[in-house]
VOPAGU-2260 file (C-alpha; in pm, 1 decimal, decimal comma):
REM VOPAGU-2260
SITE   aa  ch    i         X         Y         Z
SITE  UNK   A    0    -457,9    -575,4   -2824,0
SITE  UNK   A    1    -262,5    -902,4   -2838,3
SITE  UNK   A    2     -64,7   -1052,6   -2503,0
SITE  UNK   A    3     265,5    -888,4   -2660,2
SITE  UNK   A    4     153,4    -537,6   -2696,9
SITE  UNK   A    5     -11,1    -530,8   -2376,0
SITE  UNK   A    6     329,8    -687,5   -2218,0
SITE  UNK   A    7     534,2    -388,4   -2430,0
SITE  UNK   A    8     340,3    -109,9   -2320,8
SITE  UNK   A    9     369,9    -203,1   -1964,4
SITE  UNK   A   10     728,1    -254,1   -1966,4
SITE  UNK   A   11     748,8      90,8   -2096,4
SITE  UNK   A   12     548,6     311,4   -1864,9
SITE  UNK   A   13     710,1     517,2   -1656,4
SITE  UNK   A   14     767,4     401,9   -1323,7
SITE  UNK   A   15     587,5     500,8    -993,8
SITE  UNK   A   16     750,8     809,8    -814,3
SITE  UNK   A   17     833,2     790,4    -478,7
SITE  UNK   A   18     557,5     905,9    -226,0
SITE  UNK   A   19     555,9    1278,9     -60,3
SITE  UNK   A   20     434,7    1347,1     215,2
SITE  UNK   A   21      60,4    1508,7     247,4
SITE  UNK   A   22    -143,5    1617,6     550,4
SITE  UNK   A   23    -394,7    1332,0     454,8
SITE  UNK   A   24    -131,9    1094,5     596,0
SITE  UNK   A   25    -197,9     961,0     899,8
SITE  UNK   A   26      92,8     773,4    1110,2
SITE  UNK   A   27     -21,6     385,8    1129,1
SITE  UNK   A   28     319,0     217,6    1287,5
SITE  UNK   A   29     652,6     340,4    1418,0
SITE  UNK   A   30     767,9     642,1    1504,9
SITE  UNK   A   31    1049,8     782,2    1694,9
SITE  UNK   A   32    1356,0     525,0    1765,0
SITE  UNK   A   33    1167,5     238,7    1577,2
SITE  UNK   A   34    1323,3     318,2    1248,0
SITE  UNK   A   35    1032,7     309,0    1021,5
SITE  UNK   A   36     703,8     479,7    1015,1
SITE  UNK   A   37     406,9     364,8     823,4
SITE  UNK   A   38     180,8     577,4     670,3
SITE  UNK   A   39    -238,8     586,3     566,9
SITE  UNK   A   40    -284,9     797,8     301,5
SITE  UNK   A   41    -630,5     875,8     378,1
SITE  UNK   A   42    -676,5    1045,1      54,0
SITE  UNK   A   43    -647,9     725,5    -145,1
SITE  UNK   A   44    -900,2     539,8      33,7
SITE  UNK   A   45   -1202,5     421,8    -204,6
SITE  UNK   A   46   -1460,7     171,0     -44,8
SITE  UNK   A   47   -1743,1       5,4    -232,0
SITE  UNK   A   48   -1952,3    -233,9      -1,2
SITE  UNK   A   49   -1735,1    -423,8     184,8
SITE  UNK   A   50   -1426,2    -364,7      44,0
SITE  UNK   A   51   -1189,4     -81,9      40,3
SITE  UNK   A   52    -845,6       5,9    -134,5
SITE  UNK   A   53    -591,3     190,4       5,2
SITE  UNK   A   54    -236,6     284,4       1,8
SITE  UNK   A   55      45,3     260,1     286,2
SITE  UNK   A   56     361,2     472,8     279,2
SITE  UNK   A   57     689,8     346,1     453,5
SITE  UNK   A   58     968,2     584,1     488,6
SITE  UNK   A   59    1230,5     402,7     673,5
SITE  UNK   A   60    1466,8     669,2     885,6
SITE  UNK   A   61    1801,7     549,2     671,5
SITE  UNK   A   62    1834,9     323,8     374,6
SITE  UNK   A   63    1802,3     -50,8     401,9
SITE  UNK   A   64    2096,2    -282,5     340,3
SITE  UNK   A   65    1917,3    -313,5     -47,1
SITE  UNK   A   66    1918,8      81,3     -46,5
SITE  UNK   A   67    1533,2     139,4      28,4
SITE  UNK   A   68    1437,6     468,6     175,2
SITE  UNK   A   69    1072,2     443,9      75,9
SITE  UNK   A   70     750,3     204,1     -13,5
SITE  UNK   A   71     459,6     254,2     -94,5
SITE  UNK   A   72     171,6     -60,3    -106,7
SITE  UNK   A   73    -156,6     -96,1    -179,1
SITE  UNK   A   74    -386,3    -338,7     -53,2
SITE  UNK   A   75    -755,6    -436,1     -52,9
SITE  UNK   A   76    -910,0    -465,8     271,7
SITE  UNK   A   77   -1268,1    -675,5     323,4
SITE  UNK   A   78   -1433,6    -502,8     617,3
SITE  UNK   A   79   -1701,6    -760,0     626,6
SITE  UNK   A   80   -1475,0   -1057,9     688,6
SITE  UNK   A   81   -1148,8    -884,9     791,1
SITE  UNK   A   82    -876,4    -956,0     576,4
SITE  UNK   A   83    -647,6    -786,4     321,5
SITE  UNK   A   84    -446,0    -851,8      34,2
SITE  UNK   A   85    -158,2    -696,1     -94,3
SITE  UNK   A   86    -212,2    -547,7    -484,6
SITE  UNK   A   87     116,9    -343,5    -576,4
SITE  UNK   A   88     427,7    -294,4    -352,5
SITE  UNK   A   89     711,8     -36,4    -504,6
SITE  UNK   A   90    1035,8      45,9    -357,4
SITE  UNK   A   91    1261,0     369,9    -401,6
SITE  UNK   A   92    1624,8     504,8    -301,2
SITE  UNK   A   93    1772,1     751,2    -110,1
SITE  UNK   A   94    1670,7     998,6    -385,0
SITE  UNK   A   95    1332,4     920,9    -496,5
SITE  UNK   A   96    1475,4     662,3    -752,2
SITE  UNK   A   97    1256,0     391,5    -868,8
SITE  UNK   A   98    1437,5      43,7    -715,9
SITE  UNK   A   99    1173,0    -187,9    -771,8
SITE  UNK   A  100     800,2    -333,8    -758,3
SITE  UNK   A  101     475,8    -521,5    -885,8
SITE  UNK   A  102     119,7    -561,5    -914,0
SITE  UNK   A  103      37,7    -875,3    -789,9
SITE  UNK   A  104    -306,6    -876,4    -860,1
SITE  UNK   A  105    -588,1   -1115,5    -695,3
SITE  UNK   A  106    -623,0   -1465,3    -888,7
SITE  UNK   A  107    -537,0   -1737,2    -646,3
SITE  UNK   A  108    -386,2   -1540,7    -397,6
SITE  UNK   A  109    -526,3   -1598,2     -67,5
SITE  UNK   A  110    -575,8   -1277,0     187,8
SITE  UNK   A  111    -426,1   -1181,9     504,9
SITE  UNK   A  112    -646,2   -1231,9     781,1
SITE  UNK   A  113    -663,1    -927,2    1036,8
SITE  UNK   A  114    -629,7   -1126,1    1400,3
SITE  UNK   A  115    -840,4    -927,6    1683,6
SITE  UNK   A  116    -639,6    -648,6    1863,0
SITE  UNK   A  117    -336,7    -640,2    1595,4
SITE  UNK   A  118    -173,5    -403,8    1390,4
SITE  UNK   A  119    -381,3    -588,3    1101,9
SITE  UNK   A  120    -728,6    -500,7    1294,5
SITE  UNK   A  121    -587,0    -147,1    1327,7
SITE  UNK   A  122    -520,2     -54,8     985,7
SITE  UNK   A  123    -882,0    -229,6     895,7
SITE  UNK   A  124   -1105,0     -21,7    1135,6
SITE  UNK   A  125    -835,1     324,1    1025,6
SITE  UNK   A  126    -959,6     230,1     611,6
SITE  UNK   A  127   -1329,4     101,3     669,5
SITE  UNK   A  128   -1437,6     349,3     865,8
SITE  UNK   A  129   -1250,1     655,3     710,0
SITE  UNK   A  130   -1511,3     647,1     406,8
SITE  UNK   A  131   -1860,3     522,2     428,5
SITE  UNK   A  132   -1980,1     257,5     161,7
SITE  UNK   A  133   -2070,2     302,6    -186,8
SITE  UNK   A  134   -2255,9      41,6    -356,3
């Protein structure tokens, strides 16, 4: 498939839906009177040696000044030399509507390192120890 099919048929898949809530979710950040709460879907995490994927779910408590409600993110985490790096970020309305995203994918980019006792840490030791490695 040629560069300009492969562009066409991504510009006309359907775009993400907005997240819904499951038990597997598991609060991360926020909560009551902060505005936001991030989620773990703890379903979605796959690990394979050192590194696992996983998504986040924001749900902000009213719609940004842009008119988000709702994220959702997925990142790469290395539990080996803790770090992460965002891999698709997608935004949605009040209603569910798809506002915008991307895949960012991993060429050049460099990772997010995950500073001892933060919120980065956190989420690593929540993703790398919720499934065990898979070679």
């Amino acid at each position: 498939m040629n560069m300009i099919m492969l562009a066409l048929a991504m510009l006309l898949q359907a775009p993400p839906t907005a997240p819904t809530r499951t038990p597997n979710w598991r609060m991360f950040l926020g909560g009551a009177g902060t505005g936001s709460i991030i989620y773990l879907d703890m379903a979605s995490v796959r690990r394979t040696g050192d590194t696992a994927n996983a998504w986040l779910h924001l749900i902000n408590d009213s719609p940004t000044a842009d008119g988000i409600k709702s994220m959702s993110m997925q990142l790469r985490i290395d539990c080996r030399n803790h770090n992460s790096l965002l891999l698709e970020a997608y935004a949605y309305g009040p209603t569910g509507a798809y506002v915008n995203g991307a895949s960012y994918g991993t060429i050049g980019r460099v990772p997010r390192p995950a500073a001892p006792g933060s919120d980065d840490a956190r989420l690593e030791q929540m993703v790398c120890t919720a499934a065990p490695a898979r070679s």
